[in-house]
C-alpha positions, 0 to 999 in steps of 0.5 A: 416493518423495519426499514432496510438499512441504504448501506447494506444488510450489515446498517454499515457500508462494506469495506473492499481492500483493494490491492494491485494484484501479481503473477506471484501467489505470494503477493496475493497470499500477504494481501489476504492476510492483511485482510483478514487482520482488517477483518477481525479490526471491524467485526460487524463490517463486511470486508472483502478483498479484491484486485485490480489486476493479474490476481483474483477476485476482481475488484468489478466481480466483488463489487458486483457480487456486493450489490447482488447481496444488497449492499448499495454503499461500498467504500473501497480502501486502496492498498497503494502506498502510492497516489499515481496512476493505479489511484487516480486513473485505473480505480475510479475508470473501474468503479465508474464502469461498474456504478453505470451498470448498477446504478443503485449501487453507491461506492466511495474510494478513501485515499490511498494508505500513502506515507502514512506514519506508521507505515513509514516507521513499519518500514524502518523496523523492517530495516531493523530487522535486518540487525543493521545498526541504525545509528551507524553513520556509515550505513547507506539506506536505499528505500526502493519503491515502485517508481512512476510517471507521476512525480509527486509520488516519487518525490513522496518516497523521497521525502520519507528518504530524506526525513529518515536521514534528518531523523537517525542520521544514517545516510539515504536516498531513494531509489525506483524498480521501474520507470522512474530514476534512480534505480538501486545500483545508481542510488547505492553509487550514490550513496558510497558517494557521500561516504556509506560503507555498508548498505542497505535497502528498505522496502516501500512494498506492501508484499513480496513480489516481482519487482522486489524480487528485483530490486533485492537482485539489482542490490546483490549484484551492485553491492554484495553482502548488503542487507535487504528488508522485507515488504511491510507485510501483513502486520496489525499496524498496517491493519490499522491504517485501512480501518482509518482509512475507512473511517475517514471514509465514513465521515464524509457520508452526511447519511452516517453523519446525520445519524 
C-alpha cells in the first residue's frame, strides 16, 4: 500500500498567498489574480488565496479547510511588501491559534516579498508608465507607501527612494499614507526644496485600494497636474517573486531536503 505523502494529497505542501485584505473589491480582485498567475507558475501545487483581514476567505477558514482535505504541511507566502506588524505580530498570532486547534497540521510562513529587486524595478516601470521622462533631473519621485510604526520598514522604503536617485539621477523621497512621516504633501515640498519642477508618485502598494486612492488625492491637491503610478498589480514578475518565496520556503524543510 502506498504511503500517504506528510504534506498533502499533491507529495508537495500547499502554498497559501496571503494578502491584508480591503473594503475595496478591487483589492481583493488584483490579489486573486495574482494568484492565479502563481497558480499556473506551479501546476502540481495547491494554491490558495486568502486574507488576514476585511476580504475573503480568511486566512484561519483556508487553513482549515486544507487540513480537512489532508493536507498537514502548508507554507503561507505573505503578499506584504513590508516586515511590520502584519508579518511579525498579526500572521504568526493567526497561525499559532490555528495550529493549536489542529495539531497535526504543520504551517511554515516564508518572508514577506519585501524589496525584493524586481518588485522595485516593477515599481519603477510603473512610473514609466506614467510617460514621465525618467532622465529628467527635474522630475521630483514620491515613492508612497503604507507607512508604520515600526521603523526598519519605513526606512526600508526609503533605501529604495535613495538607491533610485543614486541610480537615475532624478530626485526622491519617500513618503508615508499613514502613521509614519513624511506624508505626500510634505515629501513633495521637499522635493520642490531641492529644485523638482515636475513630479511624480510611485506606488510601493501591491494594488488599488483606499489608501492609494488617498495618496493619489493628497498628490492632486499638493501639487496639481502630477502624475500618479498605479499599484504593482497583478503582473507575472510579482508572480515569480512568491514561487521564490516559497521555494525558499521548502528549502528549509529537512523531509524535502532529505528527499
Amino acid at each position: 500500500m502506498a504511503t500517504q505523502s506528510p504534506f498533502g494529497p499533491s507529495g508537495l505542501p500547499a502554498l497559501v498567498a496571503v494578502a491584508h485584505g480591503s473594503r475595496d473589491p478591487r483589492s481583493a480582485a488584483t490579489v486573486r489574480a495574482l494568484v492565479d498567475l502563481v497558480r499556473a507558475g506551479t501546476p502540481h501545487v495547491d494554491v490558495r488565496t486568502a486574507f488576514l483581514d476585511l476580504s475573503d476567505p480568511p486566512i484561519a477558514d483556508v487553513l482549515a479547510d486544507l487540513h480537512g482535505e489532508g493536507h498537514r504541511h502548508v507554507v503561507v507566502v505573505p503578499l506584504l511588501l513590508g516586515d511590520a506588524y502584519h508579518a511579525r505580530v498579526d500572521l504568526p498570532g493567526i497561525v499559532d491559534r490555528v495550529t493549536a486547534r489542529l495539531p497535526q497540521l504543520r504551517v511554515t510562513v516564508s518572508h514577506v516579498l519585501g524589496t525584493d529587486p524586481a518588485l522595485c524595478e516593477l515599481a519603477l516601470r510603473r512610473v514609466r508608465e506614467t510617460g514621465e521622462d525618467l532622465d529628467d533631473p527635474r522630475l521630483g519621485v514620491v515613492l508612497a507607501a503604507v507607512g508604520s510604526s515600526h521603523t526598519h520598514a519605513n526606512a526600508a522604503v526609503e533605501r529604495i527612494a535613495e538607491d533610485w536617485q543614486a541610480r537615475h539621477g532624478f530626485l526622491a523621497a519617500p513618503a508615508f499614507a499613514s502613521v509614519a512621516q513624511p506624508d505626500v504633501p510634505a515629501a513633495l515640498a521637499a522635493l520642490r526644496a531641492r529644485g523638482g519642477q515636475r513630479f511624480v508618485v510611485a506606488s510601493w502598494f501591491l494594488a488599488p485600494g483606499l489608501l492609494p486612492d488617498r495618496v493619489r488625492d493628497a498628490a492632486h491637491a499638493a501639487a496639481p497636474g502630477t502624475s500618479v503610478a498605479a499599484p504593482l498589480g497583478a503582473e507575472p514578475v510579482l508572480a515569480e517573486v512568491v514561487l521564490r518565496r516559497y521555494a525558499d520556503a521548502l528549502a528549509t524543510l529537512p523531509s524535502l531536503r532529505s528527499a
